[in-house]
Each structure stands twice: as C-alpha cells, then as structure tokens.
N, C-alpha and C positions, 0 to 999 in steps of 0.2 A: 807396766808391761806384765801380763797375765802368767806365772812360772806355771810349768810341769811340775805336777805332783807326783812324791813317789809311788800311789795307787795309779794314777792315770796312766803312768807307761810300764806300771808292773801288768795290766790289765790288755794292756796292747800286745804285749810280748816282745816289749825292746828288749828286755836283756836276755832273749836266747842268742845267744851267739851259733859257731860252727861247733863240728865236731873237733872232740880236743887233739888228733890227727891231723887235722886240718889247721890249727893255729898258727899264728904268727906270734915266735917271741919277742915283738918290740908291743904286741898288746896285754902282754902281761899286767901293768899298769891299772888298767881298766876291766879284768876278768876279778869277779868277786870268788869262784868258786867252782868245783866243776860238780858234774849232777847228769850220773848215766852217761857217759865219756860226752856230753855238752857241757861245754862251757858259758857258763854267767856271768851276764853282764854286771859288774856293780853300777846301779841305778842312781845312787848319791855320785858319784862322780859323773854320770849323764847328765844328770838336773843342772850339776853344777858349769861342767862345758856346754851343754845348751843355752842356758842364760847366759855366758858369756859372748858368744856365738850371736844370736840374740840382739843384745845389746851393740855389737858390733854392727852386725848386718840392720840394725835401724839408723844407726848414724850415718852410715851410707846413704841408704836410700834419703835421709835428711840432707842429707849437701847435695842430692840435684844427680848421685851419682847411678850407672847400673849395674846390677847384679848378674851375671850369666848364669841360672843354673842346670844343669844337663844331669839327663837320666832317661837311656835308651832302653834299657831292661823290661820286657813284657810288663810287669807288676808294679813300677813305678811310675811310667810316663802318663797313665791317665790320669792320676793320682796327680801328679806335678803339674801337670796340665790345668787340670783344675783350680788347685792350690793357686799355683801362682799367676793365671792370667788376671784375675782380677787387680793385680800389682802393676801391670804393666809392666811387668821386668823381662826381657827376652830370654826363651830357655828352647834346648833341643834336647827334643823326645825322639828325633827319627836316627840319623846316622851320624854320627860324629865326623863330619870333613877334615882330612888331616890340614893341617894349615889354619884353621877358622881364627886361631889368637896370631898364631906366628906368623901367619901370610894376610892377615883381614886386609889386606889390598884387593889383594883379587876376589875376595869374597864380596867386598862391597859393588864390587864391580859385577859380580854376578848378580845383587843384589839389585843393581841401576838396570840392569839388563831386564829382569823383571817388571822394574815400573815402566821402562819405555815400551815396553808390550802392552801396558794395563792403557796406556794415554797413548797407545796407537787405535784401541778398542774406544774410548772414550771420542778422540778426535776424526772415528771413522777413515782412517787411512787401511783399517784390516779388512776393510769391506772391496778398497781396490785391489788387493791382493787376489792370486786363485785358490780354489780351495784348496790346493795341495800346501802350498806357502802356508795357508790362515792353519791348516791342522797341525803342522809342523812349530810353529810359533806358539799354538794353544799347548801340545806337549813340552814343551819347552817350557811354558809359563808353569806348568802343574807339576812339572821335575823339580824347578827352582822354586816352587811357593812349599813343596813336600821340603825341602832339602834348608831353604833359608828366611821362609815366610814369617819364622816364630822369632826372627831377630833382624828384622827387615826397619827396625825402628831402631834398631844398636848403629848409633854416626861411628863410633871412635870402640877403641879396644876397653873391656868391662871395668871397672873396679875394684869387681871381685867376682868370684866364680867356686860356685855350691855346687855337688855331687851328690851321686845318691850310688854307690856300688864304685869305691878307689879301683877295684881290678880290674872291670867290665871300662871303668872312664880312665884309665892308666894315659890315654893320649893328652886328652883335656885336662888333667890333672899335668904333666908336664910339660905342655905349652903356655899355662899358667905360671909354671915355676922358673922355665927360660925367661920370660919376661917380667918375673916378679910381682906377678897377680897375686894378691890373698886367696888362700885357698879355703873353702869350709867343705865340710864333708861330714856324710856317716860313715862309720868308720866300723866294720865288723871284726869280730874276733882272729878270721882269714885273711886279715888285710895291713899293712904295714902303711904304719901313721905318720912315716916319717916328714914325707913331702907336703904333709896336711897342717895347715896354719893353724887355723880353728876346727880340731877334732870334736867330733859330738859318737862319744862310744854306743852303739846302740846296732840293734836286727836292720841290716839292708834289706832283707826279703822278705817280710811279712808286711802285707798290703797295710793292718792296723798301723805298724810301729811305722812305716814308712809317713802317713796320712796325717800320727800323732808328732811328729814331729815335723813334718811342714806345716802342719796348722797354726804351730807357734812361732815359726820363722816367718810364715807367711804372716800374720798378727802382729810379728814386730815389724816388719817391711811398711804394712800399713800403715803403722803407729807413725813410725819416723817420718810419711810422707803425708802426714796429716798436721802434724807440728811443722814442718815446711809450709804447708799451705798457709797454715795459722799465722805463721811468721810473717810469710809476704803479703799477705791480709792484714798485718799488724804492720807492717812498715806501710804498705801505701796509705793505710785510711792517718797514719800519723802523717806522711805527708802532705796529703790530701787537706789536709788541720792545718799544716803551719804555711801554704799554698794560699786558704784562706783567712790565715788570719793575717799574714802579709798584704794582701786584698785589700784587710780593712783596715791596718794601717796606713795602707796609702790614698784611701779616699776625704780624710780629715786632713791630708796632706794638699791633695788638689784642688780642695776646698778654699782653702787657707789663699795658695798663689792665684784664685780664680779673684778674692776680695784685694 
C-alpha cells in the first residue's frame, strides 16, 4: 500500500487548516503551528492517520464489505465521484436524505420503486400508459436516480462511512454513530473530531488536498478488493485440484470392481 509523502500533501495544501478564530479546541492535537492567524496542520500526524485509516478501509472492502462515502460540498463531490466510482462503493454527492442509515427501510424502498419504473420501460407496460402517467413516472425516475441512484446497489446498512466536510455531513456523521458505523473523515482545523473513528487531520476545502487524499483511500479500497478477488481465485482453482484429483482417484477404483 502506496503511503503519502510528507512533500506530496505539503504540496496539495493539506495542512492549511481555518482561521485560528475559527478553531475548534478538541483539534488542538493535530494543529502543528499557527502562520498569519491560520493554523497548520502537522503533516506527520496526517501521513500517520491516513495510513491507518487506509489500512482499515482496505480490510473492509477485503471481507466483501461497503463503504458509504458522502460529500455534498460544491468542491468535493466531483472529485469523490470520480475517485470512488471506479471502487464500486456507493457514495452521495447530491443531498443528504435524513433517514438514509437510521431509516434505509424506506430508502430501499424508494430504491425498488426506481427499478420497477426501469422493468416497466424494459417490459413496455410505460408505452400502455398516457402520456401524462409516462411523464410523471419518467420525473419520478430522475428525482430518485438524482437522490439514490449512487447507492442503489447498497442491499443492507454500510460498514463504514467516510466524509469529507464533519460540519456540512454533521447528519451522516450521527446516523453513523446511532448505529455504530465506523466513521472516517477529514477532519479540519473547524471541526470537532470527536464522533470521528478514523480522523485523517488535513484542508476539507481545497480541491488538491481533498483529490490527494482520496487517491489514496481510493488505492487502498482497490487494493483490498483485488486481494479478495485473488483469494477467491485462489480457493476455487484449489478446489477445482482436489475436485480432480478425487476424479482420478476414483477411476483406478472402478476399474479394479469392473475386473
């Protein structure tokens, strides 16, 4: 697993934090320094919760399990978007739905409501429809593919659930903690780290720091779900071996009772 160097995210601008007005005394911990009333991140303690963070979040994704991560914020969501759809992990960039952990009953259900529009278009029953019905059903589909299309492959509640902005995601962040989701997060200078499992202290708002640090969440995600693959690749073809070599153990056998 590939670490953050201390040039790579001094060069991103992870460690600007807020203005020192603006801090939060429980990130004291995490502030190296102040510089022009902004406060600095220290970067050795980044590198060091990020590869913990990291390490975590590949073992997940290695047990088969998913990650929810959400980030509505103008400057993060294309960025997360990007990052993470190649993982297949479900994430929301549009609006935080209150309920989405604590009630995902109804969410899945608004979810099945979606697909049974999609296999109403597929099995041509939206063509017996009138057009008022079929236009009503088509915004219906584009409300709920906007609202839950990016987690529409989440069956069951996440395993864990990453942020990007604890203040802006203050909902997502405690519907995780009523239910005792692991929480990871970046975690600004403004922000109180309390309810955050796996703190990664680093800039929420600059599009670099935001990019450099999912690139390596994202890299560990894949990691862990490539060593899965490897592994069930590695169990069947052993299977697969002792499948035939019981085979040919038992054709010297049939042999034998045929004389």
């Amino acid at each position: 697993m590939a670490r953050a160097t201390f040039d790579e995210l001094l060069e991103a601008g992870v460690h600007f934090g807020h203005l020192k007005r603006k801090w939060n005394p429980y990130m004291a911990p995490y502030i190296f320094t102040e510089k022009k009333g902004i406060h600095i991140i220290d970067l050795n303690k980044t590198i060091a919760h990020l590869d913990q963070a990291c390490a975590a979040l590949k073992q997940i994704a290695k047990s088969g399990k998913k990650i929810l991560f959400v980030a509505t914020k103008k400057q993060a969501k294309d960025i997360l978007e990007e990052r993470i759809k190649p993982t297949r992990m479900p994430y929301v960039v549009e609006r935080w739905s209150g309920g989405m952990l604590t009630n995902f009953g109804t969410i899945r259900k608004a979810i099945r409501k979606m697909s049974s529009i999609d296999k109403m278009e597929e099995d041509g029953t939206m063509k017996t429809l009138s057009k008022r019905e079929r236009l009503q059903l088509s915004r219906t589909r584009a409300k709920l593919d906007k609202n839950y299309g990016t987690i529409a492959d989440m069956t069951r509640v996440p395993a864990a659930v990453f942020v990007i902005d604890v203040l802006k995601e203050h909902i997502a962040v405690k519907e995780a903690n009523k239910l005792n989701i692991p929480t990871f997060a970046m975690v600004d200078t403004n922000s109180d780290p309390r309810d955050i499992d796996f703190i990664i202290p680093a800039n929420d708002d600059a599009t670099k720091s935001i990019d450099t640090i999912l690139s390596k969440v994202s890299a560990a995600i894949m990691e862990g779900l490539e060593e899965r693959k490897n592994s069930r690749d590695k169990a069947k073809a052993s299977k697969e071996a002792a499948a035939t070599a019981k085979a040919a153990e038992a054709k010297p056998e049939a042999a034998e009772e045929k004389k």
